[in-house]
C-alpha positions as CSV (number, residue, x, y, z in Angstrom):
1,X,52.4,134.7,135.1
2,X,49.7,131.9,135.0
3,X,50.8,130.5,131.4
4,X,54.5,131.0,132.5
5,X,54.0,128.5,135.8
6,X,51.5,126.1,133.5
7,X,54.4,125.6,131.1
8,X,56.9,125.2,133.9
9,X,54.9,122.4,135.2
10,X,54.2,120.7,131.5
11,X,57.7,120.4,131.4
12,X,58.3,118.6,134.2
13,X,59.0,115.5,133.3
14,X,56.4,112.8,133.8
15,X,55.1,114.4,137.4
16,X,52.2,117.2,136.8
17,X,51.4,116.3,133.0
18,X,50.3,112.8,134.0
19,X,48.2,113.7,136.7
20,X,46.6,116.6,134.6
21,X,46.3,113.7,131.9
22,X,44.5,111.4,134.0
23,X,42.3,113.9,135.6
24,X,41.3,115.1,131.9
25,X,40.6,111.1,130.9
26,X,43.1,111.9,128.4
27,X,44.6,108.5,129.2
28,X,43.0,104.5,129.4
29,X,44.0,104.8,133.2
30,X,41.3,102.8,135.0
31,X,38.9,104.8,137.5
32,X,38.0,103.5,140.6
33,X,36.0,106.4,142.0
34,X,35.9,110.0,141.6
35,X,33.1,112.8,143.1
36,X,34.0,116.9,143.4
37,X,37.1,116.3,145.5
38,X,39.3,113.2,144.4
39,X,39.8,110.9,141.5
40,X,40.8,107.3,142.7
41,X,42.9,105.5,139.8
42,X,45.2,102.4,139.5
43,X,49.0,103.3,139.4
44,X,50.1,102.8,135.6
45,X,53.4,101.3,137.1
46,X,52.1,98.9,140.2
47,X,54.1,98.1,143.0
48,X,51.9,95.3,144.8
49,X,49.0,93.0,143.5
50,X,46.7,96.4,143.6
51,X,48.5,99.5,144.0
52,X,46.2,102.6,143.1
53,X,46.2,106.3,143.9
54,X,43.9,108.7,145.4
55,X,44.5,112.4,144.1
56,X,43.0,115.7,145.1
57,X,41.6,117.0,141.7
58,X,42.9,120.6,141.5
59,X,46.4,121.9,141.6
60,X,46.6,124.4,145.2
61,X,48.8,127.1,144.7
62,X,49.2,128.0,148.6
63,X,49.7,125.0,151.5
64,X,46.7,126.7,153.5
65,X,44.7,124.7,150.6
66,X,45.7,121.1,152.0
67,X,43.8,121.2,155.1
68,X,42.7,118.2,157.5
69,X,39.2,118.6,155.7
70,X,40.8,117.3,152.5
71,X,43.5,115.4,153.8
72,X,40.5,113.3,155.8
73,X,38.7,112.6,152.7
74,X,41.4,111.2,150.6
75,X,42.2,109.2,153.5
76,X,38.1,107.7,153.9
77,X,38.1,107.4,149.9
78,X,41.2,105.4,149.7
79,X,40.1,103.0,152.8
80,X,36.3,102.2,151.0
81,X,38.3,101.6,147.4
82,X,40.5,99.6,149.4
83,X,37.6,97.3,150.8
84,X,36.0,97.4,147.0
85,X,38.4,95.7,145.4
86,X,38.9,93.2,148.7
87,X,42.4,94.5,149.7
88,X,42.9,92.3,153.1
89,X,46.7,93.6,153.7
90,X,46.7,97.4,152.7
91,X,49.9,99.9,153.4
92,X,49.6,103.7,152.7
93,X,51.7,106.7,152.1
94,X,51.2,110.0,151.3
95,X,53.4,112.1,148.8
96,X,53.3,115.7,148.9
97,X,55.0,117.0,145.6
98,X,55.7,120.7,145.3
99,X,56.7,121.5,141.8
100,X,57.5,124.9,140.1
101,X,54.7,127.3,140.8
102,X,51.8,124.5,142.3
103,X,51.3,122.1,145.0
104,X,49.4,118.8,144.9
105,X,49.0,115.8,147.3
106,X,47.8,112.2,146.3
107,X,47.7,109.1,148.4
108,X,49.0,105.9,147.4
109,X,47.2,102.6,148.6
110,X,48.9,99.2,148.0
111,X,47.5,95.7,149.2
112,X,47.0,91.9,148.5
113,X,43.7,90.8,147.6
114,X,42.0,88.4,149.9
């Protein structure tokens, strides 16, 4: 069943392959931060001066996974690589994407540079 879901979500297109790309620096995407828990990147496809994203490292199967714990963390990640690269305007969203089989959340921070 495993190998069945992981080719499900390879052939989404663009959505979980990128991500697993990124998170595998299988790409030149440029990291901002990363510890056990998150990988901060900038978006390959800006939509503001900085635009980057702040994504939970492993896929979570059940929605019991994305707790306030984690949640909390992407949110205190993306605020300190906000103030690194001197964002003075910053808007955030988060995206929840449930594809085929997995479940992943990333936050996306956009802002003007001071």
């Amino acid at each position: 069943m495993g190998d069945e879901i992981t080719k499900a979500q390879d052939a989404l297109p663009g959505g979980d392959m990128i991500f697993r790309k990124i998170l595998w620096k299988e790409t030149t995407t440029k990291i901002i931060f990363e510890d056990d828990h998150c990988l901060a990147f900038h978006d390959i496809s800006p939509q503001a001066p900085t635009h980057f994203l702040v994504k939970h490292i492993s896929h979570t199967s059940a929605a019991e996974a994305v707790n306030d714990s984690l949640l909390e963390h992407l949110m205190v990640v993306g605020k300190n690589c906000a103030a690194v690269l001197g964002l003075k305007q910053v808007v955030t969203w988060w995206r929840m994407k449930v594809p085929v089989g997995g479940r992943h959340v990333h936050l996306h921070v956009l802002g003007v540079s001071r």
